[in-house]
VOPAGU-2260 file (C-alpha; in pm, 1 decimal, decimal comma):
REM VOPAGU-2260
SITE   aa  ch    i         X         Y         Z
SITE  UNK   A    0    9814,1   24837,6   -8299,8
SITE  UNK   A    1    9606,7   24767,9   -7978,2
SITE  UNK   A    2    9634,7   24507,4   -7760,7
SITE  UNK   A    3    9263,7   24373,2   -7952,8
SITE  UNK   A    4    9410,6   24397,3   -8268,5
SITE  UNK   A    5    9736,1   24184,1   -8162,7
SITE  UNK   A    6    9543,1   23912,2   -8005,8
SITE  UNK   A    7    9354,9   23888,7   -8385,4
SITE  UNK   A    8    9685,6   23860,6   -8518,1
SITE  UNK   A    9    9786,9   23553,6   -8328,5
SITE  UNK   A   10    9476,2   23432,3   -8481,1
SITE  UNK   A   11    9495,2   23520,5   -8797,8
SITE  UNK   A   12    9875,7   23531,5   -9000,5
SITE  UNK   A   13   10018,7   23487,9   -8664,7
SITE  UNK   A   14   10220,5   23736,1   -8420,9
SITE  UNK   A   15   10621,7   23812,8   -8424,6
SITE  UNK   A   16   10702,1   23810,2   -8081,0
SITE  UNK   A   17   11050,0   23859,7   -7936,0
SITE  UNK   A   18   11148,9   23676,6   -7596,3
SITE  UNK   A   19   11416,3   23839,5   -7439,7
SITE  UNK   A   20   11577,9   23738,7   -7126,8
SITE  UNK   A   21   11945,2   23746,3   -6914,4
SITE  UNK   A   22   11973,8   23417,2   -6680,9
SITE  UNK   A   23   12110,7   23407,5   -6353,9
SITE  UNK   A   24   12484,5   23379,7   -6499,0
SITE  UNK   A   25   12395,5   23716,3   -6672,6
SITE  UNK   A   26   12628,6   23618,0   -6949,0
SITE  UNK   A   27   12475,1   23832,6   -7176,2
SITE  UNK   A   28   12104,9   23940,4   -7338,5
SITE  UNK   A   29   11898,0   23598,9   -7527,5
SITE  UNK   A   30   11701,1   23737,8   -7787,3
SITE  UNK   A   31   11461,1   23455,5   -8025,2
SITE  UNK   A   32   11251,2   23620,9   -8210,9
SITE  UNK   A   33   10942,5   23389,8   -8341,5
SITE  UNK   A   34   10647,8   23418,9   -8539,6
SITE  UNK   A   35   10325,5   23234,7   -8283,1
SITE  UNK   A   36    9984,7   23126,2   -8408,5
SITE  UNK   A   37    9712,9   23014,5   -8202,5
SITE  UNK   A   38    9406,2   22819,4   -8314,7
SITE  UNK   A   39    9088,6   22926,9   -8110,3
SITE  UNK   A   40    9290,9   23005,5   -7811,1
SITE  UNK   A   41    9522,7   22750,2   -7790,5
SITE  UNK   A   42    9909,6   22861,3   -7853,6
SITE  UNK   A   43   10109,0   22674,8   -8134,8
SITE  UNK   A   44   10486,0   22607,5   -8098,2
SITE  UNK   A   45   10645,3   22921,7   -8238,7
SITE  UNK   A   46   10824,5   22944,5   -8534,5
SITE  UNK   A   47   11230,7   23084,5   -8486,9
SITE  UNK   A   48   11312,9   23385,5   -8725,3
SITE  UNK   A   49   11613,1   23474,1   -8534,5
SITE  UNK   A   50   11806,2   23386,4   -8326,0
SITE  UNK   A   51   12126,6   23611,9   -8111,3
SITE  UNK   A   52   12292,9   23647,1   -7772,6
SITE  UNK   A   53   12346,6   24023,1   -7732,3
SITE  UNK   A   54   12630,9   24176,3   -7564,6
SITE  UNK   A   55   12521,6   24378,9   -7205,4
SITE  UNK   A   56   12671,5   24746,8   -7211,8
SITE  UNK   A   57   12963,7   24772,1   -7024,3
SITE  UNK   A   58   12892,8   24955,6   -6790,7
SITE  UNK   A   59   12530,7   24750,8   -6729,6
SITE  UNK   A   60   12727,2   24447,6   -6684,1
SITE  UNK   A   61   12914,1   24581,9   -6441,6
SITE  UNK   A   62   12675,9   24694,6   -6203,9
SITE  UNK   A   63   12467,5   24355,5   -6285,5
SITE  UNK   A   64   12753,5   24137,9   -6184,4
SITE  UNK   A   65   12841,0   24315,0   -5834,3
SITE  UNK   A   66   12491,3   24297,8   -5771,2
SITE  UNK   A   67   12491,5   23911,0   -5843,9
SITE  UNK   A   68   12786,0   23894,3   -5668,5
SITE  UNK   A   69   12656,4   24030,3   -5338,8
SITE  UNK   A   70   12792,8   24393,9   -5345,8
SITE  UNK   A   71   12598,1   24657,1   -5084,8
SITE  UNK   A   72   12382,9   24798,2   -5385,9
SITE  UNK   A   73   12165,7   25138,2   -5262,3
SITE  UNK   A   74   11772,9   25177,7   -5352,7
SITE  UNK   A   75   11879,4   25478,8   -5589,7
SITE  UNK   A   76   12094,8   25235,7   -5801,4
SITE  UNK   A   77   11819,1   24938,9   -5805,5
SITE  UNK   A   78   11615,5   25221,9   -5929,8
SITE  UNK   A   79   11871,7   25295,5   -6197,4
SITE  UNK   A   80   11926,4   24928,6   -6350,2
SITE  UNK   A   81   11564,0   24888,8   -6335,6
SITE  UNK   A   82   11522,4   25147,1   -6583,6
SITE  UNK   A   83   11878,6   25143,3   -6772,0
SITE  UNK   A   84   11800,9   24729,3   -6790,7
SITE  UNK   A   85   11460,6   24777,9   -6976,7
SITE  UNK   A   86   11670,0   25035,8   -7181,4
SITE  UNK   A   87   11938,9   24763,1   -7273,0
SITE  UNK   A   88   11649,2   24447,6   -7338,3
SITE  UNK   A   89   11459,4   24684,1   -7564,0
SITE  UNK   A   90   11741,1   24782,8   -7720,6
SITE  UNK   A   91   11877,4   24443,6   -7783,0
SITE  UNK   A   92   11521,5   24316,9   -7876,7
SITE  UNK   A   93   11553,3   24609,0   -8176,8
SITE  UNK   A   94   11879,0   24577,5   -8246,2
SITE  UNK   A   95   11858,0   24202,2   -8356,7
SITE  UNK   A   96   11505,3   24257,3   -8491,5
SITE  UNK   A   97   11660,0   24564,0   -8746,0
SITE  UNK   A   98   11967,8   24338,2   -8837,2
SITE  UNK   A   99   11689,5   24061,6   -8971,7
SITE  UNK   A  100   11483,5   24296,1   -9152,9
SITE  UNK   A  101   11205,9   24177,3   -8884,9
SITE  UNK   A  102   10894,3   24421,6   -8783,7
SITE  UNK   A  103   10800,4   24333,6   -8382,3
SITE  UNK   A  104   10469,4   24294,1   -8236,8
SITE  UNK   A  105   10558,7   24218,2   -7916,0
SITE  UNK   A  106   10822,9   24244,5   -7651,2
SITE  UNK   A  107   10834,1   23917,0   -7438,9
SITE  UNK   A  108   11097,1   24045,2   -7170,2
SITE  UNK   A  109   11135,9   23803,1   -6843,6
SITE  UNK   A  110   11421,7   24046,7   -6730,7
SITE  UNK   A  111   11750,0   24004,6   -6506,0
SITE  UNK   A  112   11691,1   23795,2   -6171,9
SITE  UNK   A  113   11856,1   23949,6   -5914,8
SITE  UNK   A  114   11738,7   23765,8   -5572,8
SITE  UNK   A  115   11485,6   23451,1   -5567,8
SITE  UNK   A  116   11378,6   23282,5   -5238,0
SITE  UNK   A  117   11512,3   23024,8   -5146,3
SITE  UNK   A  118   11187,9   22854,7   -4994,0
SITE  UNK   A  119   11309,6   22884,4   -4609,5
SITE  UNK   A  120   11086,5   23252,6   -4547,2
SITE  UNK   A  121   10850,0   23196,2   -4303,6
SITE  UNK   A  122   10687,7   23514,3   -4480,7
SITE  UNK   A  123   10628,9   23292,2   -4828,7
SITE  UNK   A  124   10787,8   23303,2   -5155,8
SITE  UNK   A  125   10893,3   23623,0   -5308,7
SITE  UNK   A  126   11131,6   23721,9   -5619,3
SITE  UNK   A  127   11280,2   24020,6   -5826,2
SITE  UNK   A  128   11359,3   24074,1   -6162,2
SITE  UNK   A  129   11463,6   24384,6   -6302,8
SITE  UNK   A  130   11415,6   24557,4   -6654,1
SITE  UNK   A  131   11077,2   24787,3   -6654,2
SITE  UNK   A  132   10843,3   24725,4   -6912,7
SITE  UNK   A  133   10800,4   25065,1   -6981,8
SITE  UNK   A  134   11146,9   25101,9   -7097,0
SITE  UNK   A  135   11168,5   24800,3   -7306,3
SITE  UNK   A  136   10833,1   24921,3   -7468,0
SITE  UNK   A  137   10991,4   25273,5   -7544,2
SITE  UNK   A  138   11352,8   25108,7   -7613,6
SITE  UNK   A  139   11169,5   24836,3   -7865,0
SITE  UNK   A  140   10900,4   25028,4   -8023,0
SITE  UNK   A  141   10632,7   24776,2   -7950,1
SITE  UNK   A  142   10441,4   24610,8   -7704,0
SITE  UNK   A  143   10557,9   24465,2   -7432,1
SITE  UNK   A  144   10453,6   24146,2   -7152,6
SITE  UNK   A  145   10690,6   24147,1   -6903,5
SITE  UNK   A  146   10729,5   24096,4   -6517,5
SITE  UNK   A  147   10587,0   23636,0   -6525,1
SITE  UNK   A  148   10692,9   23531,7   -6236,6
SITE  UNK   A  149   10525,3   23810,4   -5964,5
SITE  UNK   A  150   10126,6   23629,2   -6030,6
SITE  UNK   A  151   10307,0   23241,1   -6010,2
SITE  UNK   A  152   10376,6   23400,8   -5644,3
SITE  UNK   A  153   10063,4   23582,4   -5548,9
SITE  UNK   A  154    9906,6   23258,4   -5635,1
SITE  UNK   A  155   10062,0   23070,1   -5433,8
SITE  UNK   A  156   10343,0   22944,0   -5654,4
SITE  UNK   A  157   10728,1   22918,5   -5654,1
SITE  UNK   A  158   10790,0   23147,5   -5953,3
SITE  UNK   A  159   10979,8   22922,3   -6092,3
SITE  UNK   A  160   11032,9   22776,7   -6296,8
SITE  UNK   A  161   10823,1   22898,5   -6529,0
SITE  UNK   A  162   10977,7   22745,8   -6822,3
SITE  UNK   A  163   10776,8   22442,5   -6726,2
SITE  UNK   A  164   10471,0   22610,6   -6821,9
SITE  UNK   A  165   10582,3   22665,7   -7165,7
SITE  UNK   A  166   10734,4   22321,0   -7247,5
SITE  UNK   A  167   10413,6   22133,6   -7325,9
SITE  UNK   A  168   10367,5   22369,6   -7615,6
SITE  UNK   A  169   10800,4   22385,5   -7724,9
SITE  UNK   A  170   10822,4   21973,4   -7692,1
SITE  UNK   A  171   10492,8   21932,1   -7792,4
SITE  UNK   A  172   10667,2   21677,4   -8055,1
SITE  UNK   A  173   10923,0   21510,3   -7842,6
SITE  UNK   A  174   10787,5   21102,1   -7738,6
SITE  UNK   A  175   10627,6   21111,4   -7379,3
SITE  UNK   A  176   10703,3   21103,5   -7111,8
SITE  UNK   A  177   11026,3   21311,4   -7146,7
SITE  UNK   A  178   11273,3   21539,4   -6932,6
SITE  UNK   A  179   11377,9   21863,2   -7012,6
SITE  UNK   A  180   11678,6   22012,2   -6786,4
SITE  UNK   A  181   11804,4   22315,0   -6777,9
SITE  UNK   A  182   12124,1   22386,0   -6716,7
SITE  UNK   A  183   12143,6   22780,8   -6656,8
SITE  UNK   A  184   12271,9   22939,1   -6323,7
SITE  UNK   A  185   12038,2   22695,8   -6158,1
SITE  UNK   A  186   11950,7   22356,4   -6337,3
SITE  UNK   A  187   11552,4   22249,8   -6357,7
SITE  UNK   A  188   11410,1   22015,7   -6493,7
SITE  UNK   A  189   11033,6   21983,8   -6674,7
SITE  UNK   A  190   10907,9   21617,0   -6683,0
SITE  UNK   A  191   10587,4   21571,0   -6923,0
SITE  UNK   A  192   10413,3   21279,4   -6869,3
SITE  UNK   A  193   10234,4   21090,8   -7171,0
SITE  UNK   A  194    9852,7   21170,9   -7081,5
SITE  UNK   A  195    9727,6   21605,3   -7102,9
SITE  UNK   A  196    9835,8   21786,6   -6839,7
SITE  UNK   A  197   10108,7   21612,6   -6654,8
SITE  UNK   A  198   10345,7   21793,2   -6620,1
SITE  UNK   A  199   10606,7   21809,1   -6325,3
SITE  UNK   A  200   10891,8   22073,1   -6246,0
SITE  UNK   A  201   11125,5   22194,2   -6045,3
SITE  UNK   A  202   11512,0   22332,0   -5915,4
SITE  UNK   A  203   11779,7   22072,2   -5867,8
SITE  UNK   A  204   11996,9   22270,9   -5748,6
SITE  UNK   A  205   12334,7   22492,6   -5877,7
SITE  UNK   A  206   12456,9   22430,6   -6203,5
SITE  UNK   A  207   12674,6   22733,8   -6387,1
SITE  UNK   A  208   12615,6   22951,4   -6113,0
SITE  UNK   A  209   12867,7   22712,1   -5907,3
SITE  UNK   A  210   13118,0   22598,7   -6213,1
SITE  UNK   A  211   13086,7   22950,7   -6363,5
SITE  UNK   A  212   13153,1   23082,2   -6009,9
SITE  UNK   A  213   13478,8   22865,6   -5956,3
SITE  UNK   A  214   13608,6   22940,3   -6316,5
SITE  UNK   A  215   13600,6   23349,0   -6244,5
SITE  UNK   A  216   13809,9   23274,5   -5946,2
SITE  UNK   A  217   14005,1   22997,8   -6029,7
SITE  UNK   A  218   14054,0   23041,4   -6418,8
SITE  UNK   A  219   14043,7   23383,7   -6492,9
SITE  UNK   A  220   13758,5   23301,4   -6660,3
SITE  UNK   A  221   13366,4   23333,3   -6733,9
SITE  UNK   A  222   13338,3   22923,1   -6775,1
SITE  UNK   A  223   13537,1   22624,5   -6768,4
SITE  UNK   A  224   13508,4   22598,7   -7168,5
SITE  UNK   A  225   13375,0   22245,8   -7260,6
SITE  UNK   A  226   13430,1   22128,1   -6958,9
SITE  UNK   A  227   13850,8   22065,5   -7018,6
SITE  UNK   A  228   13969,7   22163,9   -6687,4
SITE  UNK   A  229   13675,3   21929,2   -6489,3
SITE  UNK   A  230   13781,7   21646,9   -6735,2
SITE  UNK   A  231   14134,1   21645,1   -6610,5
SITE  UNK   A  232   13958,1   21614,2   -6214,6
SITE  UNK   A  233   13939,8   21385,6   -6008,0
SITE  UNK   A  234   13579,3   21308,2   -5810,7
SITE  UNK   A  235   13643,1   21314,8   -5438,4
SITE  UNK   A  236   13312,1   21113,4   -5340,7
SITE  UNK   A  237   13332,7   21240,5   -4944,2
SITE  UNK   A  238   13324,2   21581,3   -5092,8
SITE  UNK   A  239   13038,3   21556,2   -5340,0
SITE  UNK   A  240   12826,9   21342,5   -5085,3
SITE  UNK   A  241   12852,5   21626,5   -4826,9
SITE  UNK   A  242   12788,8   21876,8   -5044,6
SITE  UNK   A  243   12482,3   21719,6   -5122,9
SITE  UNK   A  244   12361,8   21699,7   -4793,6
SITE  UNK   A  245   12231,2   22039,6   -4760,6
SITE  UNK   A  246   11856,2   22028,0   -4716,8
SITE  UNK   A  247   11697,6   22206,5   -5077,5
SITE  UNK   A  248   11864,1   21864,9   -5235,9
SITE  UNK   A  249   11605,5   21667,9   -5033,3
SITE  UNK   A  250   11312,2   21871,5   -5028,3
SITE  UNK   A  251   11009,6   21717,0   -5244,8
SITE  UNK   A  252   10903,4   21974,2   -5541,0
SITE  UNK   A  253   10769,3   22240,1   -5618,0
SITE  UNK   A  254   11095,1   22395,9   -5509,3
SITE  UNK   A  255   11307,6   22642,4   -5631,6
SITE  UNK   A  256   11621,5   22845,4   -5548,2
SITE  UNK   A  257   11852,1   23148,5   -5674,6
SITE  UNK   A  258   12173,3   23281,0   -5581,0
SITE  UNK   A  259   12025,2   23368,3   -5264,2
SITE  UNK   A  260   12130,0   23002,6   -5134,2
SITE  UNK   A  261   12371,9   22909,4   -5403,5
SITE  UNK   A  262   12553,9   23228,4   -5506,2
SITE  UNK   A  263   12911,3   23352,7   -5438,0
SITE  UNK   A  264   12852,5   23232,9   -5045,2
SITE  UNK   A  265   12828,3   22858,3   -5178,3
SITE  UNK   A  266   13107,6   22868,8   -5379,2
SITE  UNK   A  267   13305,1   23021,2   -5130,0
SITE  UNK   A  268   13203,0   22703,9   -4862,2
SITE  UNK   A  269   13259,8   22473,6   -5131,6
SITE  UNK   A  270   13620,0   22601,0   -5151,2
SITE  UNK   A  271   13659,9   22538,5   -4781,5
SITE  UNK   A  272   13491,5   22240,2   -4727,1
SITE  UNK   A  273   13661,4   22073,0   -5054,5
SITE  UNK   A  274   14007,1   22243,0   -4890,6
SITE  UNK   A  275   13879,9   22046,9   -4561,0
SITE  UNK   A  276   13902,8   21692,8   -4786,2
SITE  UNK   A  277   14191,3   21760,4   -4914,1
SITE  UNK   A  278   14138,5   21883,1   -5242,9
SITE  UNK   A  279   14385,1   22163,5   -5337,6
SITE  UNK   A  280   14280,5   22486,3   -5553,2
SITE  UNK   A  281   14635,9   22539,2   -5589,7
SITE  UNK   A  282   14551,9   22284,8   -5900,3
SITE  UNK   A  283   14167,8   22324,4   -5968,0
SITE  UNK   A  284   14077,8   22021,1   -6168,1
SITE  UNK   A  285   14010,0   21845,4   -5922,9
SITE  UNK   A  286   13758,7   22123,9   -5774,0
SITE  UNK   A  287   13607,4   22140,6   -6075,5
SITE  UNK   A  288   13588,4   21785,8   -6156,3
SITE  UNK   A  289   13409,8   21765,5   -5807,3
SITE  UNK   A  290   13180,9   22056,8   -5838,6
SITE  UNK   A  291   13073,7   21896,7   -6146,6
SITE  UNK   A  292   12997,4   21618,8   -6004,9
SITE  UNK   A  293   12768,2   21777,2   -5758,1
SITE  UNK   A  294   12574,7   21945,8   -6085,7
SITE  UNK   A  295   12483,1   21623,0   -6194,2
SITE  UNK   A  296   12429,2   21386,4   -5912,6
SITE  UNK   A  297   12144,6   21611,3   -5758,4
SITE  UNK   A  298   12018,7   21592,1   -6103,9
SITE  UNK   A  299   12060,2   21237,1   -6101,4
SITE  UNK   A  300   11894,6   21202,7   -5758,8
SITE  UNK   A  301   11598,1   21441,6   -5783,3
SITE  UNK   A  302   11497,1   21216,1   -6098,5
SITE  UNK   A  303   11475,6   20935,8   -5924,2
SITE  UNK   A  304   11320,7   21068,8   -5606,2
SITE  UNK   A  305   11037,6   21269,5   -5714,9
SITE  UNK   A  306   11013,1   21182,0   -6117,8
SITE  UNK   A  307   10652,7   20997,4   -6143,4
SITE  UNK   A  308   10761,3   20744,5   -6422,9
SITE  UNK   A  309   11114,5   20672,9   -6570,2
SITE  UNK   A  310   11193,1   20870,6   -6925,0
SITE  UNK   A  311   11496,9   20701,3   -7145,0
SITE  UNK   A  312   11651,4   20997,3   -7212,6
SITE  UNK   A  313   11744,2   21357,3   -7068,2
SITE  UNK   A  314   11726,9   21697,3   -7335,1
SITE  UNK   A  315   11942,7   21927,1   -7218,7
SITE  UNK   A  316   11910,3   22315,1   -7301,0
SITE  UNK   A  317   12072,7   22618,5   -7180,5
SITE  UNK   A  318   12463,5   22724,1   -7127,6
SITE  UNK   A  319   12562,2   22383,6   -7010,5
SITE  UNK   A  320   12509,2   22182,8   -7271,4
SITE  UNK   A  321   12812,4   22285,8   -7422,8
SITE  UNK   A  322   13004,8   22174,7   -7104,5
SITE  UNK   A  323   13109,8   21816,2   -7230,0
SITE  UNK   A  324   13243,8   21683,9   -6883,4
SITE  UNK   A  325   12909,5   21806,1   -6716,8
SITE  UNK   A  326   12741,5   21613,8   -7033,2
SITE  UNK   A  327   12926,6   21305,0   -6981,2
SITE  UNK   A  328   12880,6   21335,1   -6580,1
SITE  UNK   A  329   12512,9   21375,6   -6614,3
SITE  UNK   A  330   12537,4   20995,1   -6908,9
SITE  UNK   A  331   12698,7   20866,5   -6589,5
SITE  UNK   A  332   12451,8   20979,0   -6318,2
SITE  UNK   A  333   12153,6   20888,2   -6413,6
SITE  UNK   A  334   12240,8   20549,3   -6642,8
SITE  UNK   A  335   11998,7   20724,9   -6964,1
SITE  UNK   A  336   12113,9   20898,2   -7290,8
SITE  UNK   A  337   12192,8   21256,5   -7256,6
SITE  UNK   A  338   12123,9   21504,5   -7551,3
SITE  UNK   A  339   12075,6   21799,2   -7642,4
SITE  UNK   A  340   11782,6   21993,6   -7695,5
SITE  UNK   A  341   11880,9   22023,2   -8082,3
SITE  UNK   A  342   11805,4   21643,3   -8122,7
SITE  UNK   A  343   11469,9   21766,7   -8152,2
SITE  UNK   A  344   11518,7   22129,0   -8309,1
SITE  UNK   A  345   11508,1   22306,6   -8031,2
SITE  UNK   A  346   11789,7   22541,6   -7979,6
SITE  UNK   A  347   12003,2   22495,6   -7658,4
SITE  UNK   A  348   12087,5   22852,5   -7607,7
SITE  UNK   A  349   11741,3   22951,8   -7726,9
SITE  UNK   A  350   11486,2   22762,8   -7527,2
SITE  UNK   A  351   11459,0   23015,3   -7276,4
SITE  UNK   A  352   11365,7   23299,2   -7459,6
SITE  UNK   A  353   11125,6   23098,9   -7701,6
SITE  UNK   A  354   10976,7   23012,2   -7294,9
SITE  UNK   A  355   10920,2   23384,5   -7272,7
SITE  UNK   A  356   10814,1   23419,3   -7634,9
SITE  UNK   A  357   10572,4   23165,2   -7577,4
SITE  UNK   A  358   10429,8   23328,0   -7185,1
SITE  UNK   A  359   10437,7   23679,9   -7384,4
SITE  UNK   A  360   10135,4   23539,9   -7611,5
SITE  UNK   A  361   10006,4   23336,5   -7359,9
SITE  UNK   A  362    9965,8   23726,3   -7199,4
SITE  UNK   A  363    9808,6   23920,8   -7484,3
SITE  UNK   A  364    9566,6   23651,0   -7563,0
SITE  UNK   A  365    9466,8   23571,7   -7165,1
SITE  UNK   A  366    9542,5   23236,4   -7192,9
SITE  UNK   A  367    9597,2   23128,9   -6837,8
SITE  UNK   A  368    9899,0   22895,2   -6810,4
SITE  UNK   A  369    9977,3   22844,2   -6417,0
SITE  UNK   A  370    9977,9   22463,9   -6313,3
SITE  UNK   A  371   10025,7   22346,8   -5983,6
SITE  UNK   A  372   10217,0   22076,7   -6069,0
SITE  UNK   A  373   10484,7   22320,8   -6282,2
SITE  UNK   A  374   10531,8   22559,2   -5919,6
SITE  UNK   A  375   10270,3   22494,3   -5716,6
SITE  UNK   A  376   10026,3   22770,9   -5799,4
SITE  UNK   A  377    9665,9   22811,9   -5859,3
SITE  UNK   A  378    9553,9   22711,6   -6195,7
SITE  UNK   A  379    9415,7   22955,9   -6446,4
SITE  UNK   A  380    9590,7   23241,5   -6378,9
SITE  UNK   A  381    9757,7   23436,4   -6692,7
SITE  UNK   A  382   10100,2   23588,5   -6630,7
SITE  UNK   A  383   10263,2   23853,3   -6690,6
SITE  UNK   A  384   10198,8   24240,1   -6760,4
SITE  UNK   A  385   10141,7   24454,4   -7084,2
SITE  UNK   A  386   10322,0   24773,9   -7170,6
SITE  UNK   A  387   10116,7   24927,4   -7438,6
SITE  UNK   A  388   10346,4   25016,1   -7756,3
């Protein structure tokens, strides 16, 4: 099928597109695989066929997580996960398709973020996300877009995030205005305002990459599982104020920000500083219970700084959601009802890779989604790249 002759199908009976992503906890491969219809060129939410969090190899996982984790990584093995990456998202795209009895069209694959700015280069904005399209094309036997965020930068954006550029069409439904957040490594959040085209976005801050971070080191752990060792916590306010003194907290959108700023360093000065107030890791529920905290107080604050008009109540999506304490914390912050994504059939662990899904049509059919208001880029530009199948 050519690249024509997919854009008719969108048209027509409609395209099954795969979006395929890892987040910045790299917890494992999303794969939602969707049927999408547009009507003369405009994209329609997609339809969920399937829905599956693969399993990285081994040894990929590995290699992804000492590269997260700031291990001295040579050009030669970049190289290497760039291609063996694509390899594994294919793969995982085909493996989940197969098990459903599902025939692909198209490959949406954002890829594995490995460094984002952190909007303090004088240079500009600039970001990496690895996972060739190539290989997912030969690894998937179809078509792939791939590669979103690189024109959001060359047009002046934050590349990021991007999700915001898909949520008109996912909560098309949902009463406006509304908030989306995102709680993945980082937490974002996508306002949509009640009249076409408002839409606002942008990075609060850390959210898993800081409680997931603590719960490797402190647990044993990949997360503090619902929340249970935060909920036994205590909040030390002097702590959590502090914290949030650091300068991305206050800086007006678009913003974004990656490990680069709050990785394994932050968590390590959040250690110290929160030893500094007295707050023990020999018992870390109290850490936790203040790291949480943190999560959803710069949350809390951002909406209320830089929010245009109030919304009554927050959907959540992504890893956290299932953290109850961070749930409950978030109730608390910001004084409105707190829900998840699911209230209005949207899938919490899915609504990232129905983003991509979404940005992979938007692709094939040249629909340009950029909006400055989403990252701060030039409108009408189309993202992404195609891989021919």
């Amino acid at each position: 099928m050519t690249i024509q002759d997919l854009g008719a199908q969108f048209e027509s009976v409609g395209a099954v597109v795969a979006g395929v992503l890892s987040g910045t906890s790299a917890d494992g491969i999303d794969v939602a695989i969707t049927r999408i219809r547009s009507r003369d060129g405009v994209i329609e939410a997609p339809e969920t066929l399937a829905f599956s969090i693969e399993e990285y190899p081994a040894s990929v996982r590995t290699r992804v997580r000492a590269l997260l984790d700031g291990s001295a990584v040579s050009l030669g093995e970049i190289a290497r996960l760039n291609r063996d990456l694509g390899r594994a998202f294919g793969a995982a795209a085909r493996a989940v398709a197969d098990r459903h009895g599902i025939v692909l069209d198209l490959v949406a694959s954002h890829g594995q973020t490995v460094w984002h700015h952190d909007g303090t280069d004088a240079s500009g904005a600039a970001t990496l996300q690895l996972g060739d399209g190539d290989f997912v094309a030969e690894a998937a036997g179809c078509a792939v877009a791939s590669d979103f965020r690189q024109r959001d930068i060359a047009a002046g954006g934050e590349g990021a995030p991007v999700s915001a550029l898909a949520d008109p069409i996912l909560f098309a439904a949902v009463p406006k205005p509304c908030a989306i957040l995102n709680l993945g490594g980082m937490a974002n959040v996508t306002w949509i305002g009640a009249r076409a085209g408002e839409v606002l976005a942008f990075d609060t801050g850390p959210a898993n990459a800081l409680l997931d971070g603590l719960a490797r080191r402190f647990l044993g752990a990949a997360c503090d599982r619902d929340g249970a060792t935060a909920a036994r916590g205590r909040v030390q306010r002097a702590l959590v104020d502090e914290i949030l003194g650091h300068p991305f907290f206050e800086k007006r959108p678009p913003k974004s920000t990656g490990r680069d700023t709050f990785g394994e360093n932050f968590v390590e000065d959040f250690v110290e500083r929160a030893r500094r107030h007295g707050v023990s890791s020999a018992e870390p529920a109290d850490l936790f219970a203040c790291a949480t905290a943190v999560v959803a107080e710069a949350v809390a604050r951002a909406l209320r700084a830089f929010v245009p008009e109030a919304v009554r109540e927050l959907l959540v999506a992504g890893g956290g959601v299932h953290n109850q304490a961070l749930m409950r914390a978030l109730g608390a912050a910001t004084g409105v009802r707190v829900v998840s994504s699911d209230a209005y059939r949207i899938d919490p662990d899915a609504r990232e890779a129905l983003v991509f899904a979404v940005l992979g049509a938007a692709t094939v059919l040249e629909v340009p989604l950029s909006h400055a208001g989403a990252t701060g880029a030039l409108t009408g530009r189309v993202l992404g790249k195609i891989s021919v199948g």
